[in-house]
C-alpha positions in Angstrom: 0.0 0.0 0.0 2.5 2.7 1.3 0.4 5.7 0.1 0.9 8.5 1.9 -2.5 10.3 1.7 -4.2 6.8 3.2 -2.4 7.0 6.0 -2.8 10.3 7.1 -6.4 9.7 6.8 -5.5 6.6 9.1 -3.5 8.8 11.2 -6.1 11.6 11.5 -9.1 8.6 12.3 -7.2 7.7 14.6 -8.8 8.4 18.4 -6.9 10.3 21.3 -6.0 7.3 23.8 -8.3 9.1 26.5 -9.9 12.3 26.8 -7.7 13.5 30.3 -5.6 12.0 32.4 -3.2 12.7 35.2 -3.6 16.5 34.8 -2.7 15.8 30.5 -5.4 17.6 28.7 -5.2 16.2 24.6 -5.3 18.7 21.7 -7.7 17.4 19.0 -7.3 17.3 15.9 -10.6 18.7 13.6 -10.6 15.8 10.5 -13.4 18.1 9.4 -10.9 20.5 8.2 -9.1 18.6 5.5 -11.4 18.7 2.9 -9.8 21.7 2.3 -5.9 20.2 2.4 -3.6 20.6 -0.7 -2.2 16.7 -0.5 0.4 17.9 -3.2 2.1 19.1 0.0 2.0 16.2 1.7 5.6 14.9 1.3 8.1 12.2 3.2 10.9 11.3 1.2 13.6 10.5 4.2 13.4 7.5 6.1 11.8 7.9 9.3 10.8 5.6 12.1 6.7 5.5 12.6 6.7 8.2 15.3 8.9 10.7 13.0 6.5 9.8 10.8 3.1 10.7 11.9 5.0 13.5 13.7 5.2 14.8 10.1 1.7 14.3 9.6 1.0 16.0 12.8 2.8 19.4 11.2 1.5 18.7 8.2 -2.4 19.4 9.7 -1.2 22.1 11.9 0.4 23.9 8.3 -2.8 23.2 6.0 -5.3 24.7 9.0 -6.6 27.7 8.6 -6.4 28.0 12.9 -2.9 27.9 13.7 0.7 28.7 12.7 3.8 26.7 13.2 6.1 28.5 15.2 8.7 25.2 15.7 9.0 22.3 15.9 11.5 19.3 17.1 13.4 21.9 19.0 16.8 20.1 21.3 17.0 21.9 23.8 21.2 22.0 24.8 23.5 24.2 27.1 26.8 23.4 27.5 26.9 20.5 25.2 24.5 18.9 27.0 20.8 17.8 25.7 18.1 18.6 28.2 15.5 16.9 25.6 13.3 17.8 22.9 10.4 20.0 22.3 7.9 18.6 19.7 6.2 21.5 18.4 5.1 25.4 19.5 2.3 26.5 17.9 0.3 29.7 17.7 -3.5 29.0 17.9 -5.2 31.8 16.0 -9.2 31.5 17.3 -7.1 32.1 21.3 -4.4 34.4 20.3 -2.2 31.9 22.5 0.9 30.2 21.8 0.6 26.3 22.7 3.4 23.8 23.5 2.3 20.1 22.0 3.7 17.1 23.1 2.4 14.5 20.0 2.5 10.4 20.7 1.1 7.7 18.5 1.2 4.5 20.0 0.0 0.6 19.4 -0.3 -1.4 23.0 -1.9 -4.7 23.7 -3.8 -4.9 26.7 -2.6 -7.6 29.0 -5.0 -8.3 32.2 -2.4 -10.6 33.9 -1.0 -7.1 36.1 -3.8 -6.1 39.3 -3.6 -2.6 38.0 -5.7 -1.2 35.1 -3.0 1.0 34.5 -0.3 -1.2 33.9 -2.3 -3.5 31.7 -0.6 -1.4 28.1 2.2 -2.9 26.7 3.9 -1.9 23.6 3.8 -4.9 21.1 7.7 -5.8 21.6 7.3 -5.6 25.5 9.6 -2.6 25.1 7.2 -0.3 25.9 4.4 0.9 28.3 1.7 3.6 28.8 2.8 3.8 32.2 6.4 4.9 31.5 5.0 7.0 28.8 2.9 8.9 31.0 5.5 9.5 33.5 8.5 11.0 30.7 5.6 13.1 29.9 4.6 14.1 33.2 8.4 14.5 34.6 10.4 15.3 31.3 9.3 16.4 28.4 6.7 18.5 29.4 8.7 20.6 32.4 11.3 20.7 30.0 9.6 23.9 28.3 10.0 26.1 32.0 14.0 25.4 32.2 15.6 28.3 31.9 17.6 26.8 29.3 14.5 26.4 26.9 14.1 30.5 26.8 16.9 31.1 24.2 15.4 29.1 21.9 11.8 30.4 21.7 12.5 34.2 20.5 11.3 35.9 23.2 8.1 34.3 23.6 7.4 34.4 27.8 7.1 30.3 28.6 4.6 31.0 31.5 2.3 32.0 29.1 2.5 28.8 27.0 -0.3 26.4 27.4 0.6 23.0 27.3 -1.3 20.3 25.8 -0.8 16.4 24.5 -1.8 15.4 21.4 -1.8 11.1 22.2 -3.7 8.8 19.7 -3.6 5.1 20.3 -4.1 2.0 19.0 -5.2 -0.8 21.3 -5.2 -4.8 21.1 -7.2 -7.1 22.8 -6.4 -10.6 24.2 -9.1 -12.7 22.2 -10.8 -14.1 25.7 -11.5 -10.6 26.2 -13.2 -9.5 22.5 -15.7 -6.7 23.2 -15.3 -5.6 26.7 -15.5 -2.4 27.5 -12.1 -1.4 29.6 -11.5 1.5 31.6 -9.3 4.5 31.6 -8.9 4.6 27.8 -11.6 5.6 25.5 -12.9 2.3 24.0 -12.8 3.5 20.4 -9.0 3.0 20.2 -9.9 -0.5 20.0 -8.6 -1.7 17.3 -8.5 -5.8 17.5 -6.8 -8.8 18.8 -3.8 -10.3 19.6 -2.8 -14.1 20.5 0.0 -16.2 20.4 1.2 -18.2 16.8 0.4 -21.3 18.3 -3.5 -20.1 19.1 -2.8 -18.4 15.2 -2.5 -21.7 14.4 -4.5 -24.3 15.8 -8.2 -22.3 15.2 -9.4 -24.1 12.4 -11.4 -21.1 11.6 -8.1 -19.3 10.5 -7.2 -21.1 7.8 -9.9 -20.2 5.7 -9.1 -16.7 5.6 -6.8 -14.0 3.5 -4.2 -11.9 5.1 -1.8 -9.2 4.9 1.6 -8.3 6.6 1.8 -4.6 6.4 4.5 -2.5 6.1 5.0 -0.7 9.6 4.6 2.7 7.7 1.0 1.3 7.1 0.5 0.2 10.5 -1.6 3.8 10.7 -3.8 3.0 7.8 -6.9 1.5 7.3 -7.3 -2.0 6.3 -10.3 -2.0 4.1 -8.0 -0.2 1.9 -6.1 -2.9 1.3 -6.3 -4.6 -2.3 -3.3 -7.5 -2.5 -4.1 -10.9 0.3 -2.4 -14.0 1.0 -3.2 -17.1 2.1 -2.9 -18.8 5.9 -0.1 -20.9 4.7 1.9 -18.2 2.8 1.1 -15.7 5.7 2.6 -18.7 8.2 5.9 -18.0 6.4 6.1 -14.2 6.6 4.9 -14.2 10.1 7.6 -16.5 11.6 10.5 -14.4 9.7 9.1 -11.7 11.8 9.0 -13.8 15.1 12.4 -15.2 14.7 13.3 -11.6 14.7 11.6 -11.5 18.2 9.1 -8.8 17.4 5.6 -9.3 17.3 3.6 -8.6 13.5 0.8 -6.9 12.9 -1.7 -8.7 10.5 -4.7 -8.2 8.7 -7.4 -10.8 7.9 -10.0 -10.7 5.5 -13.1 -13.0 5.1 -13.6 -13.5 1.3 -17.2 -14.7 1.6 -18.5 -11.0 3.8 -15.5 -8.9 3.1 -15.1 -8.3 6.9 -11.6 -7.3 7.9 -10.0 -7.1 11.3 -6.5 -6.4 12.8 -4.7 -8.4 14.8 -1.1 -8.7 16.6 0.6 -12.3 17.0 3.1 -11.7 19.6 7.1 -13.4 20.0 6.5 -13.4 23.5 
């Protein structure tokens, strides 16, 4: 697939992982606006890892909207030859007259209800990654990094304490199958996106086999699968799937039922 414009749109359908949380209010984006967007401008020709990615899509909204300007973005913040962190982007929002500071994440986590707390129950797909450690670089990091005094220099004069600070955190989340349609709390249920399960589960459900799949590329991790034109079948899929594994990192896939077109997401994970 690998179109650019596709997955924006999947990056911009994409929900905010909750509406507030832990004093982190989101900044939404307005999908309604980008009728309007000149996708001739839309351009990534570098290789960049999924976050730069939709980071670029991120700027690429706030530059088509008609209600804000782009005053920086992905500014290091050093002194002395040493890196206090990064700010993602400043923005001026026209409708307020106030200049805001964005902190953007895009995220896929399955949910895994073997830890007590609710909280600790999103895992990044690798196990290299959690929401709980992303909250808390948020939280303790990268969003007190914009009242250092080191951060002044590099914003031209514009007075920090008058910044408002927001989050702009989509997510994507996965399910364990014995828990398909439950409702779970803390994140807004929308992010839901499908399943995960181990290859061997992947393997012995007869009702598998049947079916078509795809191995997206991870740039297309964002987009939506009913876009999706070339399928495989269960055996061929078998073989991309464990190249991954062996790799120790867990695949997305996409399924499609030939008979009712239905189409789902799913992880299988190493682990």
């Amino acid at each position: 697939m690998n179109n650019l414009k596709t997955q924006f749109l999947g990056y911009m359908n994409t929900p905010s992982l909750f509406k507030e949380l832990n004093g982190l209010i989101q900044f939404h984006l307005d999908i309604n606006e980008i009728k309007d967007f000149d996708f001739r401008k839309l351009e990534i020709t570098q290789k960049l890892t999924l976050g730069s990615r939709v980071e670029r899509f991120f700027e690429f909204y706030i530059n088509q909207s008609d209600n804000y300007e782009l005053i920086k973005n992905n500014i290091q913040i050093i002194n002395n030859k040493h890196t206090f962190g990064e700010l993602d982007f400043i923005i001026y929002d026209k409708r307020t007259e106030k200049y805001l500071h964005i902190e953007h994440v895009y995220k896929f986590y399955l949910y895994d209800d073997s830890f007590e707390d609710e909280i600790d129950r999103f895992i990044g797909p690798n196990k290299n990654d959690t929401f709980v450690k992303k909250l808390a670089k948020l939280k303790n990091k990268q969003l007190p990094l914009l009242h250092k005094n080191e951060t002044k220099e590099y914003l031209d004069g514009i007075d920090t304490d008058s910044i408002e600070q927001k989050i702009c955190f989509k997510g994507n989340i996965y399910l364990p199958l014995h828990l398909v349609d439950t409702d779970i709390s803390i994140i807004d249920n929308t992010c839901v996106r499908g399943f995960y399960l181990k290859r061997e589960e992947f393997v012995s459900q007869i009702e598998f086999r049947s079916l078509e799949y795809c191995l997206p590329d991870r740039f297309d991790w964002v987009s939506n699968p009913n876009r999706n034109e070339i399928w495989i079948s269960f055996d061929e899929v078998i073989t991309e799937i464990d190249l991954v594994l062996n790799r120790e990192k867990s695949p997305l896939v996409w399924l499609r039922n030939k008979e009712s077109n239905e189409r789902k997401s799913f992880f299988i994970t190493w682990w």
